[in-house]
PDB file with SEQRES, HELIX, SHEET and CRYST1 records, atoms N, CA, C and O in Angstrom:
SEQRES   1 A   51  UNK UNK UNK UNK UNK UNK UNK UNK UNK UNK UNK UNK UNK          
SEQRES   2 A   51  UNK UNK UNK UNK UNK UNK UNK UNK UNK UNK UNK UNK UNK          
SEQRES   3 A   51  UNK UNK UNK UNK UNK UNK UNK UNK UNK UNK UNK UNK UNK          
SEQRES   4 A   51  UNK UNK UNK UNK UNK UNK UNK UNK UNK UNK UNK UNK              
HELIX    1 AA1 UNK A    2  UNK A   40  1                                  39    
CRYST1    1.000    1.000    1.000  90.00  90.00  90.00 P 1           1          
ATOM      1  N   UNK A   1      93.242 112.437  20.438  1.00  0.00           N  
ATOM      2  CA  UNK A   1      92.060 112.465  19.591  1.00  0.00           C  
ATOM      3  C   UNK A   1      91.242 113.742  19.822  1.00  0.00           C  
ATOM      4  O   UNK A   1      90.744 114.338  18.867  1.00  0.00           O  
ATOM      5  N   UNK A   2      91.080 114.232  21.300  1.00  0.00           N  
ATOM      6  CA  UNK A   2      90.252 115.194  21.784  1.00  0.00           C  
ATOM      7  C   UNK A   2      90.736 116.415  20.434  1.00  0.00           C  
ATOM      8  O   UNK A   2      90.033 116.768  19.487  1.00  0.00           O  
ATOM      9  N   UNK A   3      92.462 116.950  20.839  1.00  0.00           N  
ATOM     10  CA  UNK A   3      93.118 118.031  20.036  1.00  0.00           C  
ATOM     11  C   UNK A   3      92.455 118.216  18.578  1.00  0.00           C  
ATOM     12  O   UNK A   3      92.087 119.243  18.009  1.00  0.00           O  
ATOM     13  N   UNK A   4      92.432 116.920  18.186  1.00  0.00           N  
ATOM     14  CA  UNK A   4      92.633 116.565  16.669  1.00  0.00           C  
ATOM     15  C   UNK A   4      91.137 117.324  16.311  1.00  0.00           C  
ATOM     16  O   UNK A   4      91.017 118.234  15.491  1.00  0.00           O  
ATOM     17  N   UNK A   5      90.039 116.736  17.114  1.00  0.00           N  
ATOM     18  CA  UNK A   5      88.463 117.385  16.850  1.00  0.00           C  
ATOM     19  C   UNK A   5      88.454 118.356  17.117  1.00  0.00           C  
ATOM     20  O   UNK A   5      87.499 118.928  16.592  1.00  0.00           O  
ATOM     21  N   UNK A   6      89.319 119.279  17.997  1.00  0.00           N  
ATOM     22  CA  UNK A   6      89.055 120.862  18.570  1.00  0.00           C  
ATOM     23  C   UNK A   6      89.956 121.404  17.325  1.00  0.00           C  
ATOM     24  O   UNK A   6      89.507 122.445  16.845  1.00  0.00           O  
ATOM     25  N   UNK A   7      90.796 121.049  16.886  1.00  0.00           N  
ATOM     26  CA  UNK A   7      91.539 121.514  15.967  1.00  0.00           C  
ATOM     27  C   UNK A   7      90.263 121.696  14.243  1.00  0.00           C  
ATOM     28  O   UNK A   7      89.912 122.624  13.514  1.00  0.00           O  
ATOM     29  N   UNK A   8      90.079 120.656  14.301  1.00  0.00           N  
ATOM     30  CA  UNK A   8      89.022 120.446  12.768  1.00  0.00           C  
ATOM     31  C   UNK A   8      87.568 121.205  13.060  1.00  0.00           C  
ATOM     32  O   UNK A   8      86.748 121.431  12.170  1.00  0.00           O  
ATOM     33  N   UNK A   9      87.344 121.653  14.830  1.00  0.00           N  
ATOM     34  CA  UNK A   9      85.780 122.503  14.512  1.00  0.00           C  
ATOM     35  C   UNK A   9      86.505 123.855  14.655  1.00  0.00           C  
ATOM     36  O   UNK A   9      86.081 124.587  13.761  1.00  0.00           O  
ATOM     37  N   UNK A  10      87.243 124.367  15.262  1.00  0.00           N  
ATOM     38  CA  UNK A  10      88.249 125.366  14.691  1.00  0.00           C  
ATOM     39  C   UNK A  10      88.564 126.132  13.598  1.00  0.00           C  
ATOM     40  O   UNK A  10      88.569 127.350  13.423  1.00  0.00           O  
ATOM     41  N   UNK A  11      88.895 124.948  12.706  1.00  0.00           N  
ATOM     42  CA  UNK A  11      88.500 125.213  11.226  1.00  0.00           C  
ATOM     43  C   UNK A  11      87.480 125.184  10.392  1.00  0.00           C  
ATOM     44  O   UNK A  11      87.247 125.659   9.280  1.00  0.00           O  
ATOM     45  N   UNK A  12      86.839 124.435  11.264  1.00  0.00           N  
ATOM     46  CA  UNK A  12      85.256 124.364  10.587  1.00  0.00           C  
ATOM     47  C   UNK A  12      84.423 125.624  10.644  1.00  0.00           C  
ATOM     48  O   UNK A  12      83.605 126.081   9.846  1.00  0.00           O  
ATOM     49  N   UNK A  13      85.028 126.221  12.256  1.00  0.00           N  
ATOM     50  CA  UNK A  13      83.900 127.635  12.618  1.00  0.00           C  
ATOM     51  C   UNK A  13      84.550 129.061  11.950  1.00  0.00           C  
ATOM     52  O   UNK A  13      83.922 130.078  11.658  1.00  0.00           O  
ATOM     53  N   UNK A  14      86.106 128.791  11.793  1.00  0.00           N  
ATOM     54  CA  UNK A  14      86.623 129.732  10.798  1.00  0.00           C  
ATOM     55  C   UNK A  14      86.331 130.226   9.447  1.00  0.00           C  
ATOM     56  O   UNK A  14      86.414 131.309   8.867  1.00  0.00           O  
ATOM     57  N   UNK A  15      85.945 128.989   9.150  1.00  0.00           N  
ATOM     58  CA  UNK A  15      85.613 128.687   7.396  1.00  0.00           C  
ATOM     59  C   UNK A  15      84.146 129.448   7.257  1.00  0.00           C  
ATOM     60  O   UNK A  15      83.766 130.182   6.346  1.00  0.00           O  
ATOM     61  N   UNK A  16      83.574 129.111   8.237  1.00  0.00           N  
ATOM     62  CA  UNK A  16      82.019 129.336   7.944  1.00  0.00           C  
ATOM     63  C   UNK A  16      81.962 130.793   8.125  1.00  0.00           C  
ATOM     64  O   UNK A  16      81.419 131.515   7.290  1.00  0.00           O  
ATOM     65  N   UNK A  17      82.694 131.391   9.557  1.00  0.00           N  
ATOM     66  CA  UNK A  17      83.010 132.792   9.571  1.00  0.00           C  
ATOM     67  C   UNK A  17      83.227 133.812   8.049  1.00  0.00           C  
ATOM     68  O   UNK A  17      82.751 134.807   7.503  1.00  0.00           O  
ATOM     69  N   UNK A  18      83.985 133.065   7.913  1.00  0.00           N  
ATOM     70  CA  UNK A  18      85.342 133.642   6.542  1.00  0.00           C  
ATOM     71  C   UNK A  18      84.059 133.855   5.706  1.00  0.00           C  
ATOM     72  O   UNK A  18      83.760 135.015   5.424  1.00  0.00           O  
ATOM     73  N   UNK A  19      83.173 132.708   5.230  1.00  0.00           N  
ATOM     74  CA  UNK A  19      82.324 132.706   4.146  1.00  0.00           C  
ATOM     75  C   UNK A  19      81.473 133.555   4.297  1.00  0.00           C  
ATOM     76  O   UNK A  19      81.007 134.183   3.347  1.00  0.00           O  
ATOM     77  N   UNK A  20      81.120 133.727   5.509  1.00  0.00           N  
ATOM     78  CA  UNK A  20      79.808 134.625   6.173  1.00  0.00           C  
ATOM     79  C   UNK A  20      80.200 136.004   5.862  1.00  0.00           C  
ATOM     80  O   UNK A  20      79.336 136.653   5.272  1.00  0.00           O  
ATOM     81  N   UNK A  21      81.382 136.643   6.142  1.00  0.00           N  
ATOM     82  CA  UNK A  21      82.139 137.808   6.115  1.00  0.00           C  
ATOM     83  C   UNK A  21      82.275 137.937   4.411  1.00  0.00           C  
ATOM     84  O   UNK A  21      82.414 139.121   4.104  1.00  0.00           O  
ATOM     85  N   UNK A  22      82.273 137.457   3.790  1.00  0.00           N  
ATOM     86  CA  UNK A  22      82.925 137.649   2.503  1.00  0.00           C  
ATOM     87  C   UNK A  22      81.316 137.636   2.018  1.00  0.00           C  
ATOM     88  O   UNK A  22      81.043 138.617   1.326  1.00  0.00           O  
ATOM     89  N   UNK A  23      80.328 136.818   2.223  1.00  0.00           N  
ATOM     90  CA  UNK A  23      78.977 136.990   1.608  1.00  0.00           C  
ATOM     91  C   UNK A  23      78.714 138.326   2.170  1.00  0.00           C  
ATOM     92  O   UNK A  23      78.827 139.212   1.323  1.00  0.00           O  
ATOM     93  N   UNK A  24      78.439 138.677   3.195  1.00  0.00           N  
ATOM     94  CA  UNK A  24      78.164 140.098   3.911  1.00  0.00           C  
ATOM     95  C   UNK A  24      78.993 141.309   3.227  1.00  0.00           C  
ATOM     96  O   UNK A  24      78.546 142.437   3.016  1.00  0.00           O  
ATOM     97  N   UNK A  25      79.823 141.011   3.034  1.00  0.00           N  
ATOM     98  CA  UNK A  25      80.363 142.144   1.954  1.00  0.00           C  
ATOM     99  C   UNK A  25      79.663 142.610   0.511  1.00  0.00           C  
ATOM    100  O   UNK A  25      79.409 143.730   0.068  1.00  0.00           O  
ATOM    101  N   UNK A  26      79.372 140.697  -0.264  1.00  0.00           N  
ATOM    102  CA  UNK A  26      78.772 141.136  -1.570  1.00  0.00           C  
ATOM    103  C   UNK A  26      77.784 141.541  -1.414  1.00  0.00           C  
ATOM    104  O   UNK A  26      77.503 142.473  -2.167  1.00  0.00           O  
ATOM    105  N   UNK A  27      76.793 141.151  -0.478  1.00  0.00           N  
ATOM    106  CA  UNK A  27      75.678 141.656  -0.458  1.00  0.00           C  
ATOM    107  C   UNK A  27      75.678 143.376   0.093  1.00  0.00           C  
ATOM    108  O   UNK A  27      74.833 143.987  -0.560  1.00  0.00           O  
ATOM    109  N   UNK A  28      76.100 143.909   0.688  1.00  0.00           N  
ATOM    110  CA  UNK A  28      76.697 145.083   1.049  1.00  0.00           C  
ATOM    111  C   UNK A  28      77.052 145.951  -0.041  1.00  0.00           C  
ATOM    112  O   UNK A  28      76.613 147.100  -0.071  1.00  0.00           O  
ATOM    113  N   UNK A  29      77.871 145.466  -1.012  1.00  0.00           N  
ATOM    114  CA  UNK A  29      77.943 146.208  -2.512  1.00  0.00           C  
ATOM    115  C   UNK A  29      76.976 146.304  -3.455  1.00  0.00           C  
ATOM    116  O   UNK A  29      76.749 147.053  -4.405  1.00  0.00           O  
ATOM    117  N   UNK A  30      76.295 145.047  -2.794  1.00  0.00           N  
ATOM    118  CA  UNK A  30      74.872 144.909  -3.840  1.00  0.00           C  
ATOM    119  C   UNK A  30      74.114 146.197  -3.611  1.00  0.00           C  
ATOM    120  O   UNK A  30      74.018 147.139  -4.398  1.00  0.00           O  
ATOM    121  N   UNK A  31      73.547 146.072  -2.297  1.00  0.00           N  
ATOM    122  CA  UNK A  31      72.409 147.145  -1.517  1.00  0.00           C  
ATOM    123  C   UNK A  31      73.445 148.893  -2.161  1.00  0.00           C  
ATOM    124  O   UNK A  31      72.792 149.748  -2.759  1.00  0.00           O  
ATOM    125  N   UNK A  32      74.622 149.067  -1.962  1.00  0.00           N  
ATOM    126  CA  UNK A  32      75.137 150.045  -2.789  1.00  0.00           C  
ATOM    127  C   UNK A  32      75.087 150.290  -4.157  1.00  0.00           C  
ATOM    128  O   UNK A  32      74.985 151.457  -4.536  1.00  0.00           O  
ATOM    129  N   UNK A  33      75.141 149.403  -4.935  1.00  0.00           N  
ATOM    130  CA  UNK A  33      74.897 149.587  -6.627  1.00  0.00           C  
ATOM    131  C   UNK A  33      73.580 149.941  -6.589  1.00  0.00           C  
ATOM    132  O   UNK A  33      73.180 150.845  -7.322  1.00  0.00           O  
ATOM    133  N   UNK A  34      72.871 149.385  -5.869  1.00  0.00           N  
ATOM    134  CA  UNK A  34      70.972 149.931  -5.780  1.00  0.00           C  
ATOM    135  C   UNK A  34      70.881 150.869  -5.635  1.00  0.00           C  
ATOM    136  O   UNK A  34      70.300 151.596  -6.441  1.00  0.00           O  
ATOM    137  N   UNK A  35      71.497 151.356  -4.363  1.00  0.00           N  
ATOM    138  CA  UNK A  35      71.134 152.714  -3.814  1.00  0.00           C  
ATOM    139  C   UNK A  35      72.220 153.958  -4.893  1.00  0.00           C  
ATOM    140  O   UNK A  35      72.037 155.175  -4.922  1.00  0.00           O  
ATOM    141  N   UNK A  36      73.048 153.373  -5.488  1.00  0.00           N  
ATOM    142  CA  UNK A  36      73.469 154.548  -6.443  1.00  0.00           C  
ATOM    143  C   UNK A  36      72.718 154.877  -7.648  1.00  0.00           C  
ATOM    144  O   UNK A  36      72.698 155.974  -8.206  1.00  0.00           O  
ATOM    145  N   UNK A  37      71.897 153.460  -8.108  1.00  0.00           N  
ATOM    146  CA  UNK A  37      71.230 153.503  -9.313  1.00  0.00           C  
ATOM    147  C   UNK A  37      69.964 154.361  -8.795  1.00  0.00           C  
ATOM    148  O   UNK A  37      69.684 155.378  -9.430  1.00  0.00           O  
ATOM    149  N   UNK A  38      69.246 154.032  -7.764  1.00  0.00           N  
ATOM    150  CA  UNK A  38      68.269 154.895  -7.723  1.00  0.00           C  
ATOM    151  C   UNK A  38      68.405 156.149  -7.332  1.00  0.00           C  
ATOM    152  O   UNK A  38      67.394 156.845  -7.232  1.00  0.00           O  
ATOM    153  N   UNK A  39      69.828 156.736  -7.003  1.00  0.00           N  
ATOM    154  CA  UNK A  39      69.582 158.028  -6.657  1.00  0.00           C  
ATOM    155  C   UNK A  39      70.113 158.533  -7.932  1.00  0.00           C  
ATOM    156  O   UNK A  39      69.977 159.729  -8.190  1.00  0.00           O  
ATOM    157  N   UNK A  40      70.724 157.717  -8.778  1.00  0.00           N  
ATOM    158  CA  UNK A  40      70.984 158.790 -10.363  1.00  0.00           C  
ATOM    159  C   UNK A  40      69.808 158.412 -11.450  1.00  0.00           C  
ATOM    160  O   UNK A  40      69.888 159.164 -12.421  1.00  0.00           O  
ATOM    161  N   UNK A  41      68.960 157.654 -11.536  1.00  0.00           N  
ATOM    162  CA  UNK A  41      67.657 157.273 -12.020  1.00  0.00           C  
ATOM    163  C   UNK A  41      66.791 157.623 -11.436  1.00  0.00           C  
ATOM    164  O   UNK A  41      65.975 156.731 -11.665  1.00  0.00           O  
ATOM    165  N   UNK A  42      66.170 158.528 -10.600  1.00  0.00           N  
ATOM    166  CA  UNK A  42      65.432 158.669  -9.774  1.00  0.00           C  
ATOM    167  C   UNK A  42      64.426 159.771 -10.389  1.00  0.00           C  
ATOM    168  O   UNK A  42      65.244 160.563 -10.857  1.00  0.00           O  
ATOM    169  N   UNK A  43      62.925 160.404 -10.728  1.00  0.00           N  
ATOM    170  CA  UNK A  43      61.677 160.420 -11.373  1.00  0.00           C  
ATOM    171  C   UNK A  43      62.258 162.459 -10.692  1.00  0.00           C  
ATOM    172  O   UNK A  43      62.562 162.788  -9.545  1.00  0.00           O  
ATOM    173  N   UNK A  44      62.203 163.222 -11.784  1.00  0.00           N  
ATOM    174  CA  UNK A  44      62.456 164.364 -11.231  1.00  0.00           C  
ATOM    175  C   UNK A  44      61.163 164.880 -10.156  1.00  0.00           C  
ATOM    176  O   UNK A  44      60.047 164.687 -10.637  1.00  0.00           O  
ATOM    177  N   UNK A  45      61.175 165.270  -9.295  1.00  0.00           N  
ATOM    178  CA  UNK A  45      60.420 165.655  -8.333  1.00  0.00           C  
ATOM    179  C   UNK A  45      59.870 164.775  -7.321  1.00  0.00           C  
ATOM    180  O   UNK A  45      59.065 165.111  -6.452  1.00  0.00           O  
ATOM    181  N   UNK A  46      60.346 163.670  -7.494  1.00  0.00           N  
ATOM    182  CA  UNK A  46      60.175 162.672  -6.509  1.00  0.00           C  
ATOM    183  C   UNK A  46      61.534 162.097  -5.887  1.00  0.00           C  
ATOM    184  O   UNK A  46      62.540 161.958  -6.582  1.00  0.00           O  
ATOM    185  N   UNK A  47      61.489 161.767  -4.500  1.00  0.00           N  
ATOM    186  CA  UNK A  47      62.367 161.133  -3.339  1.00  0.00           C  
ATOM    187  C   UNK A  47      63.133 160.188  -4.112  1.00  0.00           C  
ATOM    188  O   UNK A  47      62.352 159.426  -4.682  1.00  0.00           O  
ATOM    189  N   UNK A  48      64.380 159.911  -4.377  1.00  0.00           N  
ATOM    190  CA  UNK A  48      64.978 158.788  -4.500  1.00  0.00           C  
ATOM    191  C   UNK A  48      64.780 157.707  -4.058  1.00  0.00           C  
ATOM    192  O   UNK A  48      64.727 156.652  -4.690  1.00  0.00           O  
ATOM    193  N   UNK A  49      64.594 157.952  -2.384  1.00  0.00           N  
ATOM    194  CA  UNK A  49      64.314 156.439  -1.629  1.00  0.00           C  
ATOM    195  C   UNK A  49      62.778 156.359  -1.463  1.00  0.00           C  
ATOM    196  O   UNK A  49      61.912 157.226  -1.571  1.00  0.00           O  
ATOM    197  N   UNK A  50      62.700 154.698  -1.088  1.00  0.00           N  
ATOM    198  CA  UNK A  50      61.220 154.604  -0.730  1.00  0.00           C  
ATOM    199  C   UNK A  50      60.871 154.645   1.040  1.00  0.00           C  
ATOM    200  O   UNK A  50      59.778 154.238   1.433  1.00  0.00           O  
ATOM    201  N   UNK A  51      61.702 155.065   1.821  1.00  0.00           N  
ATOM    202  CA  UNK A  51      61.366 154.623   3.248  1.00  0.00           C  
ATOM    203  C   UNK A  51      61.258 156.162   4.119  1.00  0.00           C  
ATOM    204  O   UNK A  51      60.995 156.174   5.322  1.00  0.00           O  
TER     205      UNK A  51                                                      
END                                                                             
C-alpha cells in the first residue's frame, strides 16, 4: 500500500511540476510580446522601457 501512495504523489508532484514549467514558459512569451511591442511602438524621443 505504502509503494502504491509514493508512486501516486510522485505523479502528483510531477504533474504539478510539468504544469508549473509549461505556465512559466507562457507567461515568459507573454512578458516578450510586451517587451517587443513596446520597443517597436515606443513615443520618438522617449525610453522604450519604464524602469
Amino acid at each position: 500500500m505504502v509503494p502504491l501512495l509514493l508512486v501516486l504523489l510522485l505523479i502528483l508532484v510531477l504533474f504539478g511540476t510539468g504544469f508549473a514549467v509549461e505556465a512559466l514558459w507562457y507567461i515568459a512569451l507573454a512578458v516578450l510580446v510586451l517587451w517587443v511591442l513596446g520597443f517597436l511602438f515606443h513615443g520618438s524621443g522617449s525610453r522604450w522601457y519604464r524602469w
